[in-house]
C-alpha positions, -999 to +999 in steps of 0.1 A: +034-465+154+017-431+156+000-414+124+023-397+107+022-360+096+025-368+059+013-393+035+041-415+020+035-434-006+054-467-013+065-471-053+067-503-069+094-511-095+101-537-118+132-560-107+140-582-128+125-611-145+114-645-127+133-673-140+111-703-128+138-729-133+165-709-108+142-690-089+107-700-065+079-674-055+057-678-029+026-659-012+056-633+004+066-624-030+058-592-049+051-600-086+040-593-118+024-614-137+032-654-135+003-678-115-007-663-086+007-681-055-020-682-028-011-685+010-014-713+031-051-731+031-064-705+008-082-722-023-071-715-058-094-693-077-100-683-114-125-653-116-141-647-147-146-614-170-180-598-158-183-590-199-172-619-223-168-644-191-134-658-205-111-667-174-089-636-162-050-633-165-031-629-131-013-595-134+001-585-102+005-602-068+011-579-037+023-589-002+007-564+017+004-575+061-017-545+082+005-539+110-027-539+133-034-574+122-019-605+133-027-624+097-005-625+068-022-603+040-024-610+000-038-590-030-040-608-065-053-586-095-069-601-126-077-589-159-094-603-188-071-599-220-096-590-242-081-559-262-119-550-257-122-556-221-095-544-205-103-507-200-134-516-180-137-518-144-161-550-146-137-571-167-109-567-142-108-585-100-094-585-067-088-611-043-073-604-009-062-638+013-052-637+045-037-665+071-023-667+108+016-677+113+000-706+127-016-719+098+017-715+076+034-735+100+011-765+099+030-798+093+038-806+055+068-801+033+090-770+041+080-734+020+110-736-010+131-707+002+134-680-022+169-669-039+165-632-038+149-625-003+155-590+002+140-572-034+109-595-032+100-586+007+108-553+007+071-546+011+071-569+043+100-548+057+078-517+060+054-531+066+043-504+093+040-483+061+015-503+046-008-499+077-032-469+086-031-460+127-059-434+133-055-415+095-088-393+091-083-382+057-106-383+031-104-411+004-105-394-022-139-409-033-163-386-005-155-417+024-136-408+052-109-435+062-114-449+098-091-459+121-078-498+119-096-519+141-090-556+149-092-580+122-136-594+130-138-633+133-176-640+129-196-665+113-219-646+094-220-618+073-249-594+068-258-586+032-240-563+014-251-531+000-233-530-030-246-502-054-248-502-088-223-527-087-229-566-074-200-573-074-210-606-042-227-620-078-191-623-096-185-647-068-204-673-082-179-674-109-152-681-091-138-717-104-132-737-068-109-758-090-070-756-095-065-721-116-036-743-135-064-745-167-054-730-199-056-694-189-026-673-205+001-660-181+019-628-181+060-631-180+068-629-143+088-599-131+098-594-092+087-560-078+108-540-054+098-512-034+113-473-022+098-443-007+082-418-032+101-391-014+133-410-010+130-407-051+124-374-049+157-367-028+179-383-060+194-352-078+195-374-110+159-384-108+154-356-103+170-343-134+155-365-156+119-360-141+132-317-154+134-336-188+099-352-193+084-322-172+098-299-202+085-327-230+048-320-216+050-288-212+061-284-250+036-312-262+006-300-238+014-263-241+011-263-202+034-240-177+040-268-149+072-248-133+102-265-119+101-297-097+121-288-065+143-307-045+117-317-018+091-328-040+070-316-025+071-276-034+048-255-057+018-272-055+001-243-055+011-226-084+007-253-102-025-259-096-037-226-112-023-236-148-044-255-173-035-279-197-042-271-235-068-298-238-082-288-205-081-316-184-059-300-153-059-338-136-044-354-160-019-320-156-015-332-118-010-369-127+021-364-153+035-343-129+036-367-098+044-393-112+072-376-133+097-379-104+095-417-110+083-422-141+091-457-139+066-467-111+045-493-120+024-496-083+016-470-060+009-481-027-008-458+001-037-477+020-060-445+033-042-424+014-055-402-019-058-419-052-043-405-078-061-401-108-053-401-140-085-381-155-117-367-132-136-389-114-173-393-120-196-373-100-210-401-085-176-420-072-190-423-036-218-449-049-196-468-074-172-477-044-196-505-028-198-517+008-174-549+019-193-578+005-179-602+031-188-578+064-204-547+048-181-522+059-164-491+044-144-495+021-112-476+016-078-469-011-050-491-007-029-493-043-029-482-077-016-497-111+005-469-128+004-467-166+046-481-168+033-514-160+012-521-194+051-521-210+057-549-189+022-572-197+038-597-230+028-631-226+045-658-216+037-680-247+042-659-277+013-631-262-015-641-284-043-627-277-031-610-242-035-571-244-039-548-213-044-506-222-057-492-190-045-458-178-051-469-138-064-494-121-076-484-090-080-508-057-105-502-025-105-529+000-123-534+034-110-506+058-114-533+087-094-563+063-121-582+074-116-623+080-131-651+094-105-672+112-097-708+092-118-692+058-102-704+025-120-686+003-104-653-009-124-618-003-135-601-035-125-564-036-132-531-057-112-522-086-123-492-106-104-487-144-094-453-157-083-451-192-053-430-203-068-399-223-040-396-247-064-429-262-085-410-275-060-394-297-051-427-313-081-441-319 
């Protein structure tokens, strides 16, 4: 497929809740919350808080092939629950898992086939979306994103230069033991999956992202201006108006994300994060090499603030409380892998709290 002219991000939604008794996930399914189901061969894992070390809680589960890659592709996102803990980027963890069609199909008992096939593979199905075929544009952190190259088999990997943040130590913590210990889950919701600007084309989307558009611009005492039809129009003026408290990227955030207010992923691998408040000034350093092959890095998905509604517990939620603004997730341009590895890659996740917070606090 050739690089397309425009970025188009895929939105994920919340479908429905999980019932375990009627329903079975597996390693295709889009999720949030529940036990993370692992592909084929892949060894459970149970990383650990970088700050208070309790176990992390499985949040969100992604099915996400490269279309230049002949593996099957997983990324599983923890966070600890610590009310404390969970607006820091070293408290939350990415694993990414891959596997060949060959491994799934190794002998053993048959995958349990799943009742709702089409809203839980939807990310599978465009999958040529999810991939990046000769995009140059920037990151969004000062890194350029290369062009996809074959998935490396090697036995080695040189050392990792990982910044201020090691994260190849975290490793260590990983329990190589079944992740079934008494960790808290999260109440399991399937996730389905539309074009941003297939949202945007809705007239009464569209409408009601006119209504919460108005809200901010009463609450924020902020000119935005009028959505229009495309979604795509008056960027530009919009950039020139300023927010009462200043902060004209949080401005740009409410406004995206106002089309589809009820978006709790954003996926656009290569594309342009979308932040929630400005980056540090140092963003390019806090993004570390690959520590599996020491490669680029580069943006793939997003948590959106719609999800923390969804976070209760699945036993009463004692003691589980996420409050993060974004979550943020950079993984190895090349998807690095060795062929027959069953140890999951760690990734970068880097946490942006919502500024409204502050106000609260």
């Amino acid at each position: 497929m050739a690089s397309r002219a425009q970025e188009v991000a895929l939105l994920g939604l919340c479908d429905g809740e999980i019932e375990s008794k009627k329903q079975r996930c597996s390693y295709l399914t889009n999720k949030v919350g529940g036990r993370p189901d692992w592909p084929p061969g892949i060894a459970a894992r149970s990383p650990r808080c970088g700050r208070c070390r309790v176990p992390l809680v499985h949040v969100v589960q992604v099915y996400c092939p490269v279309d230049t890659s002949p593996y099957h592709r997983n990324l599983h996102l923890f966070a600890c629950p610590g009310a404390e803990c969970s607006g820091r980027s070293e408290c939350w963890a990415v694993l990414r898992s891959q596997c060949l069609e060959a491994e799934v199909r190794t002998p053993g008992p048959p995958a349990p086939a799943q009742e709702a096939p089409l809203r839980v593979t939807d990310w599978c199905d465009t999958a040529d979306d999810w991939g990046m075929e000769g995009e140059e544009d920037d990151d969004g952190w000062g890194g350029g994103a290369k062009q996809n190259t074959p998935v490396k088999e090697e036995t080695g990997a040189p050392e990792a230069a990982v910044g201020e943040t090691d994260i190849s130590s975290r490793l260590c913590d990983l329990s190589l033991g079944d992740s079934r210990e008494d960790v808290s889950t999260f109440r399991p919701f399937f996730i389905s999956v539309v074009e941003e600007t297939d949202v945007c084309g809705e007239d009464s989307d569209l409408e009601h992202a006119q209504d919460l558009l108005r809200e901010y611009e009463r609450r924020e005492g902020v000119a935005v201006g009028e959505l229009e039809g495309s979604g795509g129009g008056g960027d530009e003026k919009y950039e020139k108006t300023r927010a009462r408290h200043g902060d004209a990227v949080f401005s740009r955030f409410m406004k995206t994300i106002s089309v589809c207010p009820q978006q709790i992923l954003r996926y656009c691998r290569s594309g342009k994060p979308l932040f929630i408040s400005e980056p540090p000034s140092n963003v390019a350093q806090l993004v570390p090499a690959c520590g599996s092959c020491g490669g680029s890095r580069t943006f793939e998905l997003q948590l959106m603030p719609a999800l923390v509604s969804l976070l209760q517990g699945e036993r009463g939620g004692a003691g589980v409380e996420l409050e993060f603004g974004t979550v943020l997730v950079y993984t190895c341009t090349d998807s690095c892998w060795t062929s027959g590895s069953d140890s999951a890659v760690e990734e970068f996740c880097f946490v942006q709290t919502d500024p409204d917070q502050q106000l609260f606090v």
